[in-house]
C-alpha positions as CSV (number, residue, x, y, z in Angstrom):
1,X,0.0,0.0,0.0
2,X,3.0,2.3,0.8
3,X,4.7,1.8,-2.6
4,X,1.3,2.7,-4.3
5,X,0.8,5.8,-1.9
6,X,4.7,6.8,-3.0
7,X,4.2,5.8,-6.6
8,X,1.3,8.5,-7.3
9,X,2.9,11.2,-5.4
10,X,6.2,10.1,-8.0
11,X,3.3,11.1,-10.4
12,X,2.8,14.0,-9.5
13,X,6.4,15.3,-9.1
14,X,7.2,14.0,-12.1
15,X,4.1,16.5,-13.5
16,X,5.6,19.8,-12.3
17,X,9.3,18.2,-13.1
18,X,8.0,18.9,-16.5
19,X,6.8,22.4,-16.1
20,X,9.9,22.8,-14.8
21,X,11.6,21.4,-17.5
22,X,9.3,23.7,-20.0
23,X,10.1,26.9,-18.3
24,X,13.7,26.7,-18.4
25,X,13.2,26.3,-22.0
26,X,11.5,29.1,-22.6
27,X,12.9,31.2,-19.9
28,X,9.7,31.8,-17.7
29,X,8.9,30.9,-14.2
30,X,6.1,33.2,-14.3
31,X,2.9,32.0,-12.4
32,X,0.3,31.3,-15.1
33,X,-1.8,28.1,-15.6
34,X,-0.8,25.0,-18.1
35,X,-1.8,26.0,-21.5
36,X,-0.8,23.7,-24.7
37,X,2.3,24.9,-26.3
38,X,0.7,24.9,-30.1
39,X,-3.0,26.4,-29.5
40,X,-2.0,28.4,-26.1
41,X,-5.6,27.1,-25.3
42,X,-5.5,26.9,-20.9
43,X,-5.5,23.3,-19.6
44,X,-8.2,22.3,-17.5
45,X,-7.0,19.5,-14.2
46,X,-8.5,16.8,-15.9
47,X,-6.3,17.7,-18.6
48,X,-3.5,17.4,-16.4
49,X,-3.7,14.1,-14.5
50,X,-0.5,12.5,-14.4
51,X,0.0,9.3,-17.4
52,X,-4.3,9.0,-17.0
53,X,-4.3,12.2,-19.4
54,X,-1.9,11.4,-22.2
55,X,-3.7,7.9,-22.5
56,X,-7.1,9.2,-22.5
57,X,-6.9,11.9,-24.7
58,X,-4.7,9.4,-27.1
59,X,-1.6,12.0,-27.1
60,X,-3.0,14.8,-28.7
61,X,-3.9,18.2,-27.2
62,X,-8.0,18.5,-26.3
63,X,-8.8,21.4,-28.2
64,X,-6.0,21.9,-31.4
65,X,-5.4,17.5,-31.9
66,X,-1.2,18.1,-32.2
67,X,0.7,15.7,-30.3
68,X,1.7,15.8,-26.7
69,X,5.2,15.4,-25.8
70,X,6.1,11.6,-24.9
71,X,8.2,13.0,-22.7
72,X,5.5,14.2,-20.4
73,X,4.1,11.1,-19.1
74,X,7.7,9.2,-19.6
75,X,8.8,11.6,-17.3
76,X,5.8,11.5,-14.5
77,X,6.4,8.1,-15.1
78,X,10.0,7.7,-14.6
79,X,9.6,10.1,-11.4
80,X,7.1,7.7,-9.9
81,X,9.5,4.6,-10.3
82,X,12.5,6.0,-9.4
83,X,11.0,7.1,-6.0
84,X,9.1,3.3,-5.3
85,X,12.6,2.2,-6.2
86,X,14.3,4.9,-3.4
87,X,11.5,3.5,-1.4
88,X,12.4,-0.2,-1.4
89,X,16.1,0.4,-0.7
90,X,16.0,3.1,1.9
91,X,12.1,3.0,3.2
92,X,10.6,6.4,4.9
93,X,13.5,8.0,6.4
94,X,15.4,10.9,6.4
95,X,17.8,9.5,3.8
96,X,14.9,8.7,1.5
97,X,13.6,12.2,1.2
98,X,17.1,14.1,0.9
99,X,17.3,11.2,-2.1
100,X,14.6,11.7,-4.0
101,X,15.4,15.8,-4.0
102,X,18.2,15.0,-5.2
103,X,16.3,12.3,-7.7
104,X,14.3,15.4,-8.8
105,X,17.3,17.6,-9.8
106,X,19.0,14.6,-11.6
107,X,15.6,14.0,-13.4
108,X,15.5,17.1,-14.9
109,X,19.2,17.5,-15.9
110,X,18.9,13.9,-17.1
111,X,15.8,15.2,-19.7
112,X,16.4,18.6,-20.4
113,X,20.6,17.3,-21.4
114,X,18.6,14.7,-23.7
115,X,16.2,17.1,-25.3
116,X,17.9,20.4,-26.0
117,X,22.0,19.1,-25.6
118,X,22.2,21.7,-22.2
119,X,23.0,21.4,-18.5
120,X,21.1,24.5,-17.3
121,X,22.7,26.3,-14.1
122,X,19.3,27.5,-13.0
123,X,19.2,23.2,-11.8
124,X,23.0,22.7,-11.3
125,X,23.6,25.7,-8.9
126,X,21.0,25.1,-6.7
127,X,21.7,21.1,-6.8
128,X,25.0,21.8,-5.5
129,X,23.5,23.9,-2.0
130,X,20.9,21.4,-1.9
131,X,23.2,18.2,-1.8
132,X,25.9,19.8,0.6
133,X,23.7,21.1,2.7
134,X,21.4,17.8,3.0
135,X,24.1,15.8,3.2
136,X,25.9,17.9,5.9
137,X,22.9,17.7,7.9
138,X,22.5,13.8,7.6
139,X,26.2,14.0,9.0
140,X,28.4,13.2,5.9
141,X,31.8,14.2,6.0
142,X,32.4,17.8,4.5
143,X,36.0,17.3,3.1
144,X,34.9,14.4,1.5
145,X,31.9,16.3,0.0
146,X,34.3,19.4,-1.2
147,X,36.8,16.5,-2.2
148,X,34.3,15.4,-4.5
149,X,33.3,18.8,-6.0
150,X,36.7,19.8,-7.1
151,X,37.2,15.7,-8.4
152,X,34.4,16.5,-10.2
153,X,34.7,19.7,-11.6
154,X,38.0,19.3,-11.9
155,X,37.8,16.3,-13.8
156,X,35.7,18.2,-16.8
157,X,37.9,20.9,-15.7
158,X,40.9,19.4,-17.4
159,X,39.1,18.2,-20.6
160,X,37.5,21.4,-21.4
161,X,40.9,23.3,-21.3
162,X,42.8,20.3,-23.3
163,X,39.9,20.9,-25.8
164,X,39.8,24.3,-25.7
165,X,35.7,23.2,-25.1
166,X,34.7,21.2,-27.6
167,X,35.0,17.9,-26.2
168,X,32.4,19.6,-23.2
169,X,30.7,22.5,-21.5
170,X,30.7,24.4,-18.6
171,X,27.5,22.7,-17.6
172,X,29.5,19.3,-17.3
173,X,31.9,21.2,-14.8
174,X,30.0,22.1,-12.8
175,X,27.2,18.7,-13.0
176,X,30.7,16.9,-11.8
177,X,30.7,19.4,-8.6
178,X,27.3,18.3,-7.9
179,X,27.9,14.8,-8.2
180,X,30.8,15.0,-5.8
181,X,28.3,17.0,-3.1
182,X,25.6,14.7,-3.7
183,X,28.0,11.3,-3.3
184,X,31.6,12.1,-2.2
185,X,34.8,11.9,-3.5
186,X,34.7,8.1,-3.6
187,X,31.7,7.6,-5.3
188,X,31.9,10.0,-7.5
189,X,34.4,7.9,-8.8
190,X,32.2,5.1,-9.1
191,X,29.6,7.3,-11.1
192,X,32.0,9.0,-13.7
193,X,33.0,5.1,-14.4
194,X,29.5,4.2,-15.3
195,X,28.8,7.1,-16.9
196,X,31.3,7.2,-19.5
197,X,31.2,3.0,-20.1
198,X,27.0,3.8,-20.5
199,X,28.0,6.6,-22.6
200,X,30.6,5.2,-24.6
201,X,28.5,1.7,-25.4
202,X,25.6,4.2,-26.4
203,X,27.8,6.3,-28.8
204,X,29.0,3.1,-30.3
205,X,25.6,1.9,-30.9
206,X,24.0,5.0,-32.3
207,X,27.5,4.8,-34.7
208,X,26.8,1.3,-35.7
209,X,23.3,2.0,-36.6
210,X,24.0,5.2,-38.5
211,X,22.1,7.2,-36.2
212,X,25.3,9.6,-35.1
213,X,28.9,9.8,-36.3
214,X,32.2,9.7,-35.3
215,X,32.9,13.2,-33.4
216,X,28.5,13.6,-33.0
217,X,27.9,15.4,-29.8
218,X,26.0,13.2,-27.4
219,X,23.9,14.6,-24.5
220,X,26.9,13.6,-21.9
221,X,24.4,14.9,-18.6
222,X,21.5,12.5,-19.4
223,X,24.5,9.4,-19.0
224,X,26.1,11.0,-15.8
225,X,22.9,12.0,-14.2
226,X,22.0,8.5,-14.5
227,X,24.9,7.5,-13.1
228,X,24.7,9.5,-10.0
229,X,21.2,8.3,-9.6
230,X,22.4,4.4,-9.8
231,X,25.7,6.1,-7.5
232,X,23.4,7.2,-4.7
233,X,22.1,3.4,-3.8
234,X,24.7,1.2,-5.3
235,X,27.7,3.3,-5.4
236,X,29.6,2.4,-2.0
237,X,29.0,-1.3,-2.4
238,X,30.7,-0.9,-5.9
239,X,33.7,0.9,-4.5
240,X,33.7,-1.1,-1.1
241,X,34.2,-4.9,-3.7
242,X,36.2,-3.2,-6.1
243,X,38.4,-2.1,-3.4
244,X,38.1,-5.5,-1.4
245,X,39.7,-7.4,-4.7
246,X,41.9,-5.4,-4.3
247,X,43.5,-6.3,-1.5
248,X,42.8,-3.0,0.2
């Protein structure tokens, strides 16, 4: 009953992680009511019900017919079962809570990275007070979570003065600082690993199937805001075997 209870709230944070996502695009975080994008016509709630809408009204707008974004109940969607998931692995606690904010942030960089090739500091910045704060108040270690900032900021740091930015942008730099306040120095570690293998065996794929080509510029925050997501639960364990067969 709990994971259902947890699931529809996922729902609906996953419904105002894409109004979110929508107003960064267009630049507005003013206070008006959902409207479609192609008529402007105002959305009514029924219009707006998590998932239930998109299926009912087939994917197309009420009043003009276009089509809906997929991404709209993907992400509600995706929201929901990451938090069941956070749920299952962590129950109701304080850790729980301080996760899924930081599940919300890395949903949003994850999608808006996909769909428009950005990492926005309007999400970054305040992910980066968010995680060292929380995490300082849940009694991590600070150096280790300043450790982690400059590993990861410094990391993308490096590459984007050896390329002279091309390789990557700012907004990587400073998605790496969050990822080392959100999980530590040695974790972080953990995450930039399965990042870059995800990303890399993606690249290849999309090359093999014609879709990109060598040199293509590939939406690098949607694989390491995965990564830190799959980080948060697994992460240690990772680093704790790895460093066990290692004689450590």
């Amino acid at each position: 009953m709990t994971e259902v209870i947890v699931f529809i709230f996922g729902l609906i944070f996953g419904s105002f992680l894409n109004v979110v996502i929508y107003r960064l695009n267009v630049g507005s975080f003013g206070r008006s009511r959902s409207f479609c994008p192609d008529c402007n016509h105002q959305l009514s709630w029924w219009d707006n019900i998590p998932v239930v809408s998109f299926l009912l009204l087939a994917g197309r707008c009420r009043y003009c017919k276009k089509n809906i974004s997929i991404q709209y109940p993907l992400v509600e969607l995706g929201t929901a079962l990451i938090l069941v998931w956070l749920y299952t692995e962590l129950g109701i606690s304080q850790v729980f809570f301080l996760y899924a904010i930081f599940a919300f942030f890395l949903v949003v960089i994850f999608t808006y990275d996909l769909r428009y090739y950005l990492i926005a500091d309007e999400v970054t910045i305040p992910a980066m007070i968010v995680a060292f704060v929380g995490n300082i108040f849940l009694g991590a270690d600070p150096l280790s979570l300043v450790t982690g900032a400059v590993l990861g900021g410094g990391f993308f740091s490096v590459q984007y003065l050896v390329s002279s930015g091309r390789w990557i942008g700012g907004g990587d730099i400073r998605l790496g600082a969050v990822m080392g306040l959100m999980l530590g120095w040695q974790v972080t570690i953990i995450a930039l690993f399965i990042g870059y293998v995800v990303g890399a065996a993606v690249g290849l794929t999309l090359i093999a199937v014609k879709k990109k080509k060598l040199g293509s510029q590939l939406p690098f925050g949607t694989f390491l805001s995965g990564a830190t997501l799959i980080a948060l639960i697994y992460g240690r364990n990772i680093y704790d075997w790895y460093i066990s067969t290692l004689g450590f």
